[in-house]
N, C-alpha and C positions, 0 to 999 in steps of 0.2 A: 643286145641287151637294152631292155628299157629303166630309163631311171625314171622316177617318180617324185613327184615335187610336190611337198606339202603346200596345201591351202588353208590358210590358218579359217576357221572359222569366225566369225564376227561375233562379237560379243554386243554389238548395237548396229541395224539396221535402219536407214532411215532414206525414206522415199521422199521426191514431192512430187507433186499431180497435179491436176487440173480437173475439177467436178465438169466442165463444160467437154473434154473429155472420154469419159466414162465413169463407174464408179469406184469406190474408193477401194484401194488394194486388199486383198483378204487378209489375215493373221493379224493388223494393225494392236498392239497393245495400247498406244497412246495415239491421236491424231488429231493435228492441230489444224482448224479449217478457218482460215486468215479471213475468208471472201468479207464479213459483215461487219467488222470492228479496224479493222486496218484498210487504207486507202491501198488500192493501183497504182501503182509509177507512173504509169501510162496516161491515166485522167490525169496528172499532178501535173506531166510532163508531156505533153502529145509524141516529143523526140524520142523518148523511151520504149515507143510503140513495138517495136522490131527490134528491140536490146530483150536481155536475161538477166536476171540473178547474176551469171557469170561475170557482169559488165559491172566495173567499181560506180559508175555513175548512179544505177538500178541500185547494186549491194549498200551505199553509204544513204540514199533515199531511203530503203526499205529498213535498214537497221538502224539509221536515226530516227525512226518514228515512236513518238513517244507510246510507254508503254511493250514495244516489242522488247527490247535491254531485260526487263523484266520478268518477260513471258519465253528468254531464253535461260535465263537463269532458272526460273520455275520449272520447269524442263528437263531439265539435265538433271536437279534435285529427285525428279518425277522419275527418269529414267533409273537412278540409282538406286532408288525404293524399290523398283522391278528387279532391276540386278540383286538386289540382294534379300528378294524370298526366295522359299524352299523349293522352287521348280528351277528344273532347267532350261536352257538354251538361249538364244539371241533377244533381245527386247528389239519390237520392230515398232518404229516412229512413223508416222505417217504426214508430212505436212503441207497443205492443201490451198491453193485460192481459186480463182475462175480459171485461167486458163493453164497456170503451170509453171509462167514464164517468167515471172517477177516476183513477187512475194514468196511466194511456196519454195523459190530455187533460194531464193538471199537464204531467209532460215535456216531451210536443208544444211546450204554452206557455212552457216557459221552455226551450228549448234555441235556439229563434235569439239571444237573448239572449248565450247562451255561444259561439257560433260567432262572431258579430261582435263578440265581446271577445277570442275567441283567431287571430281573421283580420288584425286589427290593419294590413288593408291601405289604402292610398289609393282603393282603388277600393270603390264599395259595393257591399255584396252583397244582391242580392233574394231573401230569405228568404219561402216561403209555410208557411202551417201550414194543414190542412184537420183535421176530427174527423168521421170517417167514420159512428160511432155514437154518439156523444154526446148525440143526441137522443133514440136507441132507450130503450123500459124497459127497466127492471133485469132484468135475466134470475133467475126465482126457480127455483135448483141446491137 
């Protein structure tokens, strides 16, 4: 006998990437592309060259920079607006810098965060995050 295990379906998707890359994921409803208004870790930091998002030293650089605080809160508002027209299915986020690995991953990881602080509903929300290149090297521009 097989038994069958539910998989809950996501209720928000959210990718990061890297333009350098390939191109940007298909279905994206909202996509946030960091490369030209938010600084690199990595120019900031040279040490941060071969770190991620993943690493607190990358996530507290990249989410103290002014203006990001903002542009996550924006977001999750953004997201909620989708969640709640008259279609169905996942809201898929997309969020983007050069290579993948710093910017685009910190956000990724702290934006479900802000979305189920500003959904403040009874019902929970299945947030997924994936990092499409985060494992790639550094791309040397």
């Amino acid at each position: 006998m097989t038994v069958a295990t539910a998989v809950a379906v996501p209720d928000v998707e959210i990718v990061s990437y890297g333009h350098l890359h390939g191109p940007s994921p298909e279905g994206l409803h909202i996509d946030l592309d960091l490369r030209r208004h938010f600084r690199d870790p990595h120019r900031v930091s040279p040490q941060m060259r071969e770190m991620t998002g993943r690493d607190l030293a990358v996530s507290r650089l990249v989410l103290d920079t002014p203006g990001i605080p903002e542009l996550l809160r924006a977001t999750a508002l953004q997201v909620l607006a989708f969640r709640a027209g008259p279609s169905a299915g996942p809201v898929r986020v997309g969020v983007s810098c050069a290579g993948g690995k710093h910017r685009a991953a910190a956000v990724a990881l702290a934006l479900p965060g802000h979305i189920r602080a500003a959904h403040q509903g009874e019902d929970d929300l299945v947030v997924t995050v994936a990092h499409r290149d985060i494992d790639r090297p550094v791309v040397h521009r």
